[in-house]
PDB file of N, CA, C and O in Angstrom:
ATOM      1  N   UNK A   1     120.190 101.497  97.818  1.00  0.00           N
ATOM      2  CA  UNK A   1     120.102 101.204  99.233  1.00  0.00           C
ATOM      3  C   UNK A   1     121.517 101.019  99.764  1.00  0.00           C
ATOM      4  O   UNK A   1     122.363 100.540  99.009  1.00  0.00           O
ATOM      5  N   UNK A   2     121.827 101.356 100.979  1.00  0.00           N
ATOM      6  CA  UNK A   2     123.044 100.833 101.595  1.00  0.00           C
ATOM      7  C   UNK A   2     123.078 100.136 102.303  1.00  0.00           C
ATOM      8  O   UNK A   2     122.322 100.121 103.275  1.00  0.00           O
ATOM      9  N   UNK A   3     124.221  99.071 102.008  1.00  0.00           N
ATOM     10  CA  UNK A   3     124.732  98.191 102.459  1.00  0.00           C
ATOM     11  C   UNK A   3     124.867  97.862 104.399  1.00  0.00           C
ATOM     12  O   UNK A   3     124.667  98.846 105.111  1.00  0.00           O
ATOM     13  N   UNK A   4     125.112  96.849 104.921  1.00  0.00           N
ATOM     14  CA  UNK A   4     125.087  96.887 106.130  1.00  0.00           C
ATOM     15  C   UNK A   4     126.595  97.482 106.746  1.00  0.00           C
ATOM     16  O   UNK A   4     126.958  98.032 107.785  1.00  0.00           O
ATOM     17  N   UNK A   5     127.243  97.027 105.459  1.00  0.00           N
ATOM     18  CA  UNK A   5     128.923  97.413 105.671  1.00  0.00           C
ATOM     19  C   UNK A   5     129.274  98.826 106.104  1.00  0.00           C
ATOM     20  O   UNK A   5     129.926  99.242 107.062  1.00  0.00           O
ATOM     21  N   UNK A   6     128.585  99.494 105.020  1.00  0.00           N
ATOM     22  CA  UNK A   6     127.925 101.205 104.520  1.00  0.00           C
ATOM     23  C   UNK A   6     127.541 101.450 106.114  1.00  0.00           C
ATOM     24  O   UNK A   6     128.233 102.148 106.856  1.00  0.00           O
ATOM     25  N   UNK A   7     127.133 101.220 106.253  1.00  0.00           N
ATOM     26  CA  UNK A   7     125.904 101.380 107.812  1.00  0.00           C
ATOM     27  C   UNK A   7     127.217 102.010 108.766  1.00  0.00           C
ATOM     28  O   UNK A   7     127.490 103.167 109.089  1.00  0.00           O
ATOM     29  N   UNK A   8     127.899 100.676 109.056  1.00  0.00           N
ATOM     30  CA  UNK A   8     128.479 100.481 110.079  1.00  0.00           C
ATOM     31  C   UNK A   8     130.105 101.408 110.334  1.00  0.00           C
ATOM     32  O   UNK A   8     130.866 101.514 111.296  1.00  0.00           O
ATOM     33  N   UNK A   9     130.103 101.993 108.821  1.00  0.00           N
ATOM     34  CA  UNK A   9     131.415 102.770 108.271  1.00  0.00           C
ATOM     35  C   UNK A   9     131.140 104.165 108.506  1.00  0.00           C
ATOM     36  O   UNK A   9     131.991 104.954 108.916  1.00  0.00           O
ATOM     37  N   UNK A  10     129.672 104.530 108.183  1.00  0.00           N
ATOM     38  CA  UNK A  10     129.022 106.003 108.195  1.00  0.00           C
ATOM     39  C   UNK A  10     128.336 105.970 109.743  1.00  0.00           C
ATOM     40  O   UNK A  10     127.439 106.786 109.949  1.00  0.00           O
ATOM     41  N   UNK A  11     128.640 105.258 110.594  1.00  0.00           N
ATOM     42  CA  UNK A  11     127.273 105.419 111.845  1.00  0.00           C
ATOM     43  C   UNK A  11     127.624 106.736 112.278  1.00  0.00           C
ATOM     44  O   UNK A  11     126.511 107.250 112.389  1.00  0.00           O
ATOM     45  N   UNK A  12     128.500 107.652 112.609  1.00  0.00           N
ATOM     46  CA  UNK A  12     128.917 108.644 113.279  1.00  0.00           C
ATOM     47  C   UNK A  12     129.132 110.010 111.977  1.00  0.00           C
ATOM     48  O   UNK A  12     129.474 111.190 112.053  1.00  0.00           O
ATOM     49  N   UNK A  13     128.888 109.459 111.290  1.00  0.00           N
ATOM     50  CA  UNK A  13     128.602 110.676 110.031  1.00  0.00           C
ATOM     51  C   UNK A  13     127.428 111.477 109.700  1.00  0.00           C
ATOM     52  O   UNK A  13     127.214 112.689 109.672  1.00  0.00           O
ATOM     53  N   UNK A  14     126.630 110.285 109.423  1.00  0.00           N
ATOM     54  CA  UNK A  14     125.484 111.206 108.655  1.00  0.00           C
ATOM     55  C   UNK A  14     124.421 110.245 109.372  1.00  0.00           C
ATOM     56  O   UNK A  14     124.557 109.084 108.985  1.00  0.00           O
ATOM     57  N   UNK A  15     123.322 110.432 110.386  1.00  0.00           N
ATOM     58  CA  UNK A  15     122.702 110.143 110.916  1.00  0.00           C
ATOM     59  C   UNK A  15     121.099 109.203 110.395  1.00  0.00           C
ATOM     60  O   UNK A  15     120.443 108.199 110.672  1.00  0.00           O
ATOM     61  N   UNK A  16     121.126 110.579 109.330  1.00  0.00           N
ATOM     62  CA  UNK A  16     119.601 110.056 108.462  1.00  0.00           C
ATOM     63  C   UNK A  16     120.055 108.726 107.400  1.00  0.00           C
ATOM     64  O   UNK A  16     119.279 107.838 107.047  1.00  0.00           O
ATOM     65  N   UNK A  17     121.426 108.834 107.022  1.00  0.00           N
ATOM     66  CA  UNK A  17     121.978 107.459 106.355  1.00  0.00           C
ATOM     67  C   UNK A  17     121.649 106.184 107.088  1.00  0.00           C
ATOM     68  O   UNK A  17     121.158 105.116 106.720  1.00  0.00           O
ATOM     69  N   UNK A  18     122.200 106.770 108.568  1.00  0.00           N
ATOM     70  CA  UNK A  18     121.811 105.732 109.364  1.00  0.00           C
ATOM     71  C   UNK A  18     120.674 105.040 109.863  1.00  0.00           C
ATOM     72  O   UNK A  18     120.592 103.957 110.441  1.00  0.00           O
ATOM     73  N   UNK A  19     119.761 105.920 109.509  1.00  0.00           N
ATOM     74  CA  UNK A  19     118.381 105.577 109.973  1.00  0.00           C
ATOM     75  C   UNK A  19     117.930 104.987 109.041  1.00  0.00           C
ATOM     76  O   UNK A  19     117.133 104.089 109.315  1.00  0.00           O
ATOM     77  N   UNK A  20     118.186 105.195 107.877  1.00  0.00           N
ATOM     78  CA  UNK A  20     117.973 104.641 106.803  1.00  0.00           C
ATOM     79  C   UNK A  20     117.779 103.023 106.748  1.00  0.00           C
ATOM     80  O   UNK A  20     116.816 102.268 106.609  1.00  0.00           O
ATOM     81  N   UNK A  21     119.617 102.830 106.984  1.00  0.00           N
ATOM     82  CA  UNK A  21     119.630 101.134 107.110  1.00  0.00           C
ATOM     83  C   UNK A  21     118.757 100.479 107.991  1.00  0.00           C
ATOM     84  O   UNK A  21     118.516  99.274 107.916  1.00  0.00           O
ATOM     85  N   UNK A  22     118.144 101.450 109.051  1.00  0.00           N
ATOM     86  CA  UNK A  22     117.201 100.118 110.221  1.00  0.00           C
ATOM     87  C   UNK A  22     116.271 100.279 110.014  1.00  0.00           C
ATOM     88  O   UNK A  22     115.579  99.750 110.884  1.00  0.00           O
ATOM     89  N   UNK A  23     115.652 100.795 109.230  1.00  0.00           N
ATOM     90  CA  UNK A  23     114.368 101.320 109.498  1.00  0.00           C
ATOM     91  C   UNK A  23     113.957 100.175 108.195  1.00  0.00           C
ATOM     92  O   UNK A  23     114.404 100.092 107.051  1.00  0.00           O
ATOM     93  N   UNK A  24     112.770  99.247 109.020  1.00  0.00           N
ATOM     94  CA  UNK A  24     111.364  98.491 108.507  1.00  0.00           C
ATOM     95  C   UNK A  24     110.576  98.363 108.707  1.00  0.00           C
ATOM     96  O   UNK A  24     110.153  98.255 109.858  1.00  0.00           O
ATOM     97  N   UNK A  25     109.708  98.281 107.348  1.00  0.00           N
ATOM     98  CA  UNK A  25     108.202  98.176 107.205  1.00  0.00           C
ATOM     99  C   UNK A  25     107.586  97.452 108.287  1.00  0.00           C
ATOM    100  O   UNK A  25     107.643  96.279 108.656  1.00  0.00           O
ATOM    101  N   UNK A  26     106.682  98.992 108.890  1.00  0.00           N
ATOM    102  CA  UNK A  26     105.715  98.391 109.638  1.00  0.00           C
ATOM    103  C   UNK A  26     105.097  97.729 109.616  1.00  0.00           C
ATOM    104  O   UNK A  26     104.772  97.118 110.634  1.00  0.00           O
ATOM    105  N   UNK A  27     104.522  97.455 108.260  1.00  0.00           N
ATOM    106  CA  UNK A  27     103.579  96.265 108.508  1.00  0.00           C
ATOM    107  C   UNK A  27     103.955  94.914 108.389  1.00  0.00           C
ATOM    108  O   UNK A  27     103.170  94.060 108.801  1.00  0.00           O
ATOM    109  N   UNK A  28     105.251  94.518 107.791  1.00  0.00           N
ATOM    110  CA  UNK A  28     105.986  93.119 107.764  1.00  0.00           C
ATOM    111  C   UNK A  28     107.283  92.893 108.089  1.00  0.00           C
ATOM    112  O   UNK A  28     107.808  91.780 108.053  1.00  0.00           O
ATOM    113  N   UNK A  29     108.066  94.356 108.549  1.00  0.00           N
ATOM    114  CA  UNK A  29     109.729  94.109 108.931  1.00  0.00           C
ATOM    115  C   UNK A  29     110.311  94.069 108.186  1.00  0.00           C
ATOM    116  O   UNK A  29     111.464  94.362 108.503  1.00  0.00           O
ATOM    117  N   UNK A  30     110.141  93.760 106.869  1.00  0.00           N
ATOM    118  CA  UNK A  30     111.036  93.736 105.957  1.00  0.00           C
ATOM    119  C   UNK A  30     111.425  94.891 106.051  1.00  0.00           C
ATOM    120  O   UNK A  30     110.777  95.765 106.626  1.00  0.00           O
ATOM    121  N   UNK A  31     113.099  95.160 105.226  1.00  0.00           N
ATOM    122  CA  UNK A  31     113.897  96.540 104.992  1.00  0.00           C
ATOM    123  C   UNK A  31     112.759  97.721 104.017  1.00  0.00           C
ATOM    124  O   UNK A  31     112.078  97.470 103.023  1.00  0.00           O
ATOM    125  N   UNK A  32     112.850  98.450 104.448  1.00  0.00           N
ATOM    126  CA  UNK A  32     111.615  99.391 103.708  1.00  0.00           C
ATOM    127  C   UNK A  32     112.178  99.961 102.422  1.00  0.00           C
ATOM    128  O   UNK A  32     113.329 100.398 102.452  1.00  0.00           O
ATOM    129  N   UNK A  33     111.532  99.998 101.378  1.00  0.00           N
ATOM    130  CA  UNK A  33     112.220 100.242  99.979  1.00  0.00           C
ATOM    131  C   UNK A  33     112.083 102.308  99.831  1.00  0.00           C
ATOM    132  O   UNK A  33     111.206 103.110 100.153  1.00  0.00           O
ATOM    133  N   UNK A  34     113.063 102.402  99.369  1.00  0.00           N
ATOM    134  CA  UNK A  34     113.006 104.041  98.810  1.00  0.00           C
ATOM    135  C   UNK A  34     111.592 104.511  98.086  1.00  0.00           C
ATOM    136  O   UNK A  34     110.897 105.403  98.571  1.00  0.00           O
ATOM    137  N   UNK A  35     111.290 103.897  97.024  1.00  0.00           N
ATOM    138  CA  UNK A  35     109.605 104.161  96.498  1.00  0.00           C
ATOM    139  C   UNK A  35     108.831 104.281  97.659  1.00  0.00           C
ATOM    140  O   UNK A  35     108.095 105.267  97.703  1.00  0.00           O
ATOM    141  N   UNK A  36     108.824 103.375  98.775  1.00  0.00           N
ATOM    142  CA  UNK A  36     107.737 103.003  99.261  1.00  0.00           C
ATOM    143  C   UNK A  36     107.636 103.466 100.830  1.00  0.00           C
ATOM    144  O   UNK A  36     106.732 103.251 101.638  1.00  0.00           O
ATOM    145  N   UNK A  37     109.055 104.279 101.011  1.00  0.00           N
ATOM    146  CA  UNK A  37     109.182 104.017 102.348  1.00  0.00           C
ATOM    147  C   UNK A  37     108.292 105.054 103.411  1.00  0.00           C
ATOM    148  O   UNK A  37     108.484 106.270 103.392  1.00  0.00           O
ATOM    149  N   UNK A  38     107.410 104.481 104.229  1.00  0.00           N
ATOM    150  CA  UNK A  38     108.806 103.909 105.064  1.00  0.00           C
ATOM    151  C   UNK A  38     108.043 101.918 105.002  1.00  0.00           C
ATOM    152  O   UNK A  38     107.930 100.959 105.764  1.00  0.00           O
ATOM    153  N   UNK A  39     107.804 102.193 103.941  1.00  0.00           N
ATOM    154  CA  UNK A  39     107.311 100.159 103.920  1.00  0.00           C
ATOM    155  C   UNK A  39     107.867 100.086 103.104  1.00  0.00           C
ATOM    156  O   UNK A  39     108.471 101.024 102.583  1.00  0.00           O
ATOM    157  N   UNK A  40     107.840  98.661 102.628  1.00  0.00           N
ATOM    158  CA  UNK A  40     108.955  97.880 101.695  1.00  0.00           C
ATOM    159  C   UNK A  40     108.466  97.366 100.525  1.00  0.00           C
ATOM    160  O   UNK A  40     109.111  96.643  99.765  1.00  0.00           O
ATOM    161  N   UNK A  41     106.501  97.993 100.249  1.00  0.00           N
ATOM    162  CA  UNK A  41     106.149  97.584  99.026  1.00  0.00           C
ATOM    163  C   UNK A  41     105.077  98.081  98.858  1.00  0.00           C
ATOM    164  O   UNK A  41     104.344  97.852  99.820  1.00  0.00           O
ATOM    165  N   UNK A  42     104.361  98.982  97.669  1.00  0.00           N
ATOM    166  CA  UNK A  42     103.030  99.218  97.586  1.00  0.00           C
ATOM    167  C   UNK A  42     101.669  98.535  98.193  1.00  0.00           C
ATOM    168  O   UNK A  42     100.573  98.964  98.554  1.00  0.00           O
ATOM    169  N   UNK A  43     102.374  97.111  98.111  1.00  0.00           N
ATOM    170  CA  UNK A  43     100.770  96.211  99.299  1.00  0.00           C
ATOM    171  C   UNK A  43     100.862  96.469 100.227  1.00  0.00           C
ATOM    172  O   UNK A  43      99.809  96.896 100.700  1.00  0.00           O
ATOM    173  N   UNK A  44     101.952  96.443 101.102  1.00  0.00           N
ATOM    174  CA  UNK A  44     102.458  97.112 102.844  1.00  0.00           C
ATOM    175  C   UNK A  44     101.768  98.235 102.648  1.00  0.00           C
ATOM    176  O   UNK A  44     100.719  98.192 103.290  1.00  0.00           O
ATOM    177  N   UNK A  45     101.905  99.280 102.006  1.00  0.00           N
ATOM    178  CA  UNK A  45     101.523 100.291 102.329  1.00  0.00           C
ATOM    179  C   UNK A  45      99.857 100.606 101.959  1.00  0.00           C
ATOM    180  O   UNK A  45      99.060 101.316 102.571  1.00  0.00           O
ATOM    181  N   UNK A  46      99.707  99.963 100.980  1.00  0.00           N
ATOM    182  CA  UNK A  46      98.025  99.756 101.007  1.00  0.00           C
ATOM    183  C   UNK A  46      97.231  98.778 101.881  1.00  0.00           C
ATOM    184  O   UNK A  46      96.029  98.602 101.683  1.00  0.00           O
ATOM    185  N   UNK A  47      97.895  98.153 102.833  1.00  0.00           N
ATOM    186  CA  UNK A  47      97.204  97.229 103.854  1.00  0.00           C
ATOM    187  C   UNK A  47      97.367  98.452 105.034  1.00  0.00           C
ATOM    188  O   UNK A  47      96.325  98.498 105.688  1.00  0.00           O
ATOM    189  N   UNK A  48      98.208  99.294 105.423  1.00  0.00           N
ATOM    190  CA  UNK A  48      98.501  99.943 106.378  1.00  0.00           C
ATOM    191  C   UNK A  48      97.462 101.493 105.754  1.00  0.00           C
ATOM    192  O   UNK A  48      97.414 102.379 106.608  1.00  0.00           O
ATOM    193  N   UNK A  49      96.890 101.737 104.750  1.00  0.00           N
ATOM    194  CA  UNK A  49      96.394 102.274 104.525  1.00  0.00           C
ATOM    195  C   UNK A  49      94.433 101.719 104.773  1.00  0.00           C
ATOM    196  O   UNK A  49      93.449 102.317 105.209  1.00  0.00           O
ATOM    197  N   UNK A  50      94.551 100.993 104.488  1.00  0.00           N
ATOM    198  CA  UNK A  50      93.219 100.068 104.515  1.00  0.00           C
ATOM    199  C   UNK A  50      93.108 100.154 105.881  1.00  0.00           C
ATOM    200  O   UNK A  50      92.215 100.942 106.193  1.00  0.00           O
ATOM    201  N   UNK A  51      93.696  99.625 106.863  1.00  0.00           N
ATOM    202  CA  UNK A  51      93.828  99.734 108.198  1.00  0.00           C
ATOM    203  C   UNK A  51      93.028 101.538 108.504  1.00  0.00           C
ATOM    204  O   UNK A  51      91.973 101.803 109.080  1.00  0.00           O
ATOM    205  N   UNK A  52      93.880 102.334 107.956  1.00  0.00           N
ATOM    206  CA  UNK A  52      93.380 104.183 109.118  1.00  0.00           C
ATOM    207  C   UNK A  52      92.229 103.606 108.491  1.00  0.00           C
ATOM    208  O   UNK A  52      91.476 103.078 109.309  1.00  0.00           O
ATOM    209  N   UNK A  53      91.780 103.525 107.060  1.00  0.00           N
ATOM    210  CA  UNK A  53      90.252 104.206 106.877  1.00  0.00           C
ATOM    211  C   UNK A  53      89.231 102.656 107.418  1.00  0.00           C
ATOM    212  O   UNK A  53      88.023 102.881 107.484  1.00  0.00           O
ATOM    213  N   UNK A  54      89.545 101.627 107.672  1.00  0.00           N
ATOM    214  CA  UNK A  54      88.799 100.867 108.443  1.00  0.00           C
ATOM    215  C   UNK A  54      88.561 101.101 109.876  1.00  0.00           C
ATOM    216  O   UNK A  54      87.793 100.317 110.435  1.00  0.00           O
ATOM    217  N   UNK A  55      89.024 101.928 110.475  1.00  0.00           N
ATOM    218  CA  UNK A  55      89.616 102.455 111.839  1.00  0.00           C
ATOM    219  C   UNK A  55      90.171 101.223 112.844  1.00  0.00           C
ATOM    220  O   UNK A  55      89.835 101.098 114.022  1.00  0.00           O
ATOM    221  N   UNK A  56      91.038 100.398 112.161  1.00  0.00           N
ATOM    222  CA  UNK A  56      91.402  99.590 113.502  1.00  0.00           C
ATOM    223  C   UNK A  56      92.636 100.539 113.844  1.00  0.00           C
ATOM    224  O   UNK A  56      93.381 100.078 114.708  1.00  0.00           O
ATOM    225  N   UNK A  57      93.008 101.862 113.289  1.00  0.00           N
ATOM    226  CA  UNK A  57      94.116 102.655 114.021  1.00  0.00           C
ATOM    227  C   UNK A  57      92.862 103.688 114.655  1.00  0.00           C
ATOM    228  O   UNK A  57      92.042 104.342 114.012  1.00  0.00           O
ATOM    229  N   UNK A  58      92.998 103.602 115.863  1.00  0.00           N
ATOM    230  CA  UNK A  58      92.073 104.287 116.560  1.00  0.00           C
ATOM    231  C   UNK A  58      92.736 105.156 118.166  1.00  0.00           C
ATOM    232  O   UNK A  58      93.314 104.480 119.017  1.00  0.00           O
ATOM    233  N   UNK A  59      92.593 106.191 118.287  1.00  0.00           N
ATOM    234  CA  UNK A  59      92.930 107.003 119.449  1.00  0.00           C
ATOM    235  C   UNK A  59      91.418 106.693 120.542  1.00  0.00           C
ATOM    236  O   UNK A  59      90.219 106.967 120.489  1.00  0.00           O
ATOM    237  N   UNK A  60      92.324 105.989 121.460  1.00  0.00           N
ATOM    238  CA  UNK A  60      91.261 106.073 122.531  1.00  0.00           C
ATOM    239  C   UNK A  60      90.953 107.246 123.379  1.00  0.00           C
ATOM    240  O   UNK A  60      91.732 107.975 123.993  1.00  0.00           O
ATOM    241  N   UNK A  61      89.179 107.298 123.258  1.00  0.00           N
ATOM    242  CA  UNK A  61      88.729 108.561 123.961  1.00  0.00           C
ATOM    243  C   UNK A  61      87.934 107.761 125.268  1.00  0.00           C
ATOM    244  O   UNK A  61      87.546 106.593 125.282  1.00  0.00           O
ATOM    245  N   UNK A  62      87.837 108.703 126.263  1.00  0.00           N
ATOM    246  CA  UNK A  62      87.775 108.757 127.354  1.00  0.00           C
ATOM    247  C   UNK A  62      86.416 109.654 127.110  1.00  0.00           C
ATOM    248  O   UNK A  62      86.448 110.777 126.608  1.00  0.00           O
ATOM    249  N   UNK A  63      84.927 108.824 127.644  1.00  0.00           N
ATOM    250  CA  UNK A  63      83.731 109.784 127.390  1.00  0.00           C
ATOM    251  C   UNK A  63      83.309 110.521 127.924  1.00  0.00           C
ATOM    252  O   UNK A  63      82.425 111.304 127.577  1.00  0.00           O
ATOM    253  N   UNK A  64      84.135 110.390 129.407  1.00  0.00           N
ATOM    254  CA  UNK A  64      83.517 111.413 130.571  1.00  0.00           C
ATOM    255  C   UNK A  64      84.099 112.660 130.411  1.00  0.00           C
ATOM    256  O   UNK A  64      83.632 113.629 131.008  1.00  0.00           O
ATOM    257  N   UNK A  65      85.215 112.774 129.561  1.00  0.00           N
ATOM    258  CA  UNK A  65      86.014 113.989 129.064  1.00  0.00           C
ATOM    259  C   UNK A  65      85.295 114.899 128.042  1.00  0.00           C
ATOM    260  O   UNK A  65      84.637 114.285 127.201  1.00  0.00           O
ATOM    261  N   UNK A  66      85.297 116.406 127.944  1.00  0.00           N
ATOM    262  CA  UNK A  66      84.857 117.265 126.530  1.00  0.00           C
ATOM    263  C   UNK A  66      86.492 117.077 125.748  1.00  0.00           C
ATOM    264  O   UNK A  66      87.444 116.435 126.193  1.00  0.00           O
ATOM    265  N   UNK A  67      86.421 117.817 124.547  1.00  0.00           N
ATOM    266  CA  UNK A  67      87.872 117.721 123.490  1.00  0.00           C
ATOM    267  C   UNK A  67      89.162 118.335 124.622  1.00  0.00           C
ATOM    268  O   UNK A  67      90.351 118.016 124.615  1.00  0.00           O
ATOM    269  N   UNK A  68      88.443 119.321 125.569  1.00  0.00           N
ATOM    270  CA  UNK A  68      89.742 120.220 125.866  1.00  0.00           C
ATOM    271  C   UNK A  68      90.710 119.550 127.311  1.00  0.00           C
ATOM    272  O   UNK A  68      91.748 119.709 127.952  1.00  0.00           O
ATOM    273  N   UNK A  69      89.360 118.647 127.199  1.00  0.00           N
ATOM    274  CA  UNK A  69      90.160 117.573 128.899  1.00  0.00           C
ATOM    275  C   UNK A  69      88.999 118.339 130.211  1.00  0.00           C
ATOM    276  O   UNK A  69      88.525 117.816 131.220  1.00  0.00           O
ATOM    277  N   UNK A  70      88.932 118.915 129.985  1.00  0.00           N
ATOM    278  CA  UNK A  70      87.553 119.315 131.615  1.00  0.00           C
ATOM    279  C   UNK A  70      85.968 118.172 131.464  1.00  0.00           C
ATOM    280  O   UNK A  70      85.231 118.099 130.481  1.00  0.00           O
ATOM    281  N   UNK A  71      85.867 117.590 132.469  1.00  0.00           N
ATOM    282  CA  UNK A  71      84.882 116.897 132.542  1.00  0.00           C
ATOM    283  C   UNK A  71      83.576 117.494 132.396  1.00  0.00           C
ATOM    284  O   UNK A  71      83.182 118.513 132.965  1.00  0.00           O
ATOM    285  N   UNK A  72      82.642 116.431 131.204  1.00  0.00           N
ATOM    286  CA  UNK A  72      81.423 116.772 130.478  1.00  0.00           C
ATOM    287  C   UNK A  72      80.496 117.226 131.979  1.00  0.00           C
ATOM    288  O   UNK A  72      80.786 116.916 133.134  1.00  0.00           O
ATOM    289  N   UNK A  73      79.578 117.867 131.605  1.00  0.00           N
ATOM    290  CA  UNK A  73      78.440 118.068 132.087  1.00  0.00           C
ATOM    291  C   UNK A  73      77.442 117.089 132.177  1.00  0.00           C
ATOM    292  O   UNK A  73      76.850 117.011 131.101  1.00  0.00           O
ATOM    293  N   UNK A  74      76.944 116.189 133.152  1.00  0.00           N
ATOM    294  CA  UNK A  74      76.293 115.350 132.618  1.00  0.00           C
ATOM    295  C   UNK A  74      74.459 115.646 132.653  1.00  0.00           C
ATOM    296  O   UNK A  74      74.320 116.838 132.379  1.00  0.00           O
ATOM    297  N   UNK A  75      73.283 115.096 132.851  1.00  0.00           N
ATOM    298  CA  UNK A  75      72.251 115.237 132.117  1.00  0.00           C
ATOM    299  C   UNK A  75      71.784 116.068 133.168  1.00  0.00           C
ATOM    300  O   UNK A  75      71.210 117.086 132.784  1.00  0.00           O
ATOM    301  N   UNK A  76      71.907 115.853 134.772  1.00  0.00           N
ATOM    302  CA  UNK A  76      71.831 116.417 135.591  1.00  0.00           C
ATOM    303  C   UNK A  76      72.142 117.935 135.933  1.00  0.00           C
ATOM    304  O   UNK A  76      71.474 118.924 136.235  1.00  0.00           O
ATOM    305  N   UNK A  77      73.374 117.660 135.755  1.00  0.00           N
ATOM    306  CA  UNK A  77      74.834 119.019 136.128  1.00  0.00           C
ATOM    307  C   UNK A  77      74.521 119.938 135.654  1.00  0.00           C
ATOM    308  O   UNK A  77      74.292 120.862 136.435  1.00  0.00           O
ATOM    309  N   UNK A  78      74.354 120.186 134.323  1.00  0.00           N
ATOM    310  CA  UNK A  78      73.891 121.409 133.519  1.00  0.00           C
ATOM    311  C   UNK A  78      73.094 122.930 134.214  1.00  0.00           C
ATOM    312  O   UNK A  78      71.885 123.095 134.380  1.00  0.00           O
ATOM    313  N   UNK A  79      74.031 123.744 134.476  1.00  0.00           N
ATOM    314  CA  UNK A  79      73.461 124.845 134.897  1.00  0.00           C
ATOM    315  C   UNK A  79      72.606 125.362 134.098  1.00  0.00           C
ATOM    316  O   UNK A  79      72.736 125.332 132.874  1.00  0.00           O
ATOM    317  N   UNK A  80      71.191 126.137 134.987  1.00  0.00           N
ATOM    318  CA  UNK A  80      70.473 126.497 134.563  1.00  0.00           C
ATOM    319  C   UNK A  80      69.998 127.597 133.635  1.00  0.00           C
ATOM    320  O   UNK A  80      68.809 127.673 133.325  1.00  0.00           O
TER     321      UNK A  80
END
């Protein structure tokens, strides 16, 4: 891992170095580890995994919408 010193010596060099140093685990902030990243520990990343397939990561849909964005037909509307 590099240093904060490292960070601040390379900022105008190599960019992804740089991203490197700030970048933490979403799910606790901590500095995110190389194995694991972009979290900072196999449990981070299996709680943030547990999370998609429980669906509390969820894309809100809008029901009056079809997939493509033009408004549904409703029970009425439906041409004949």
């Amino acid at each position: 891992m590099i240093s904060g010193a490292a960070c601040a010596d390379h900022h105008m060099e190599d960019m992804s170095e740089r991203e490197l140093c700030t970048k933490q685990c979403p799910t606790c902030g901590k500095p995110a580890a190389d194995p694991f990243r972009p979290f900072c520990s196999r449990r981070c990343a299996n709680v943030d995994l547990n999370r998609w397939l429980s669906g509390v990561y969820a894309v809100p849909v809008k029901e009056e919408e079809d997939e493509d964005g033009t408004p549904s037909a409703k029970g009425g509307d439906e041409a004949s």
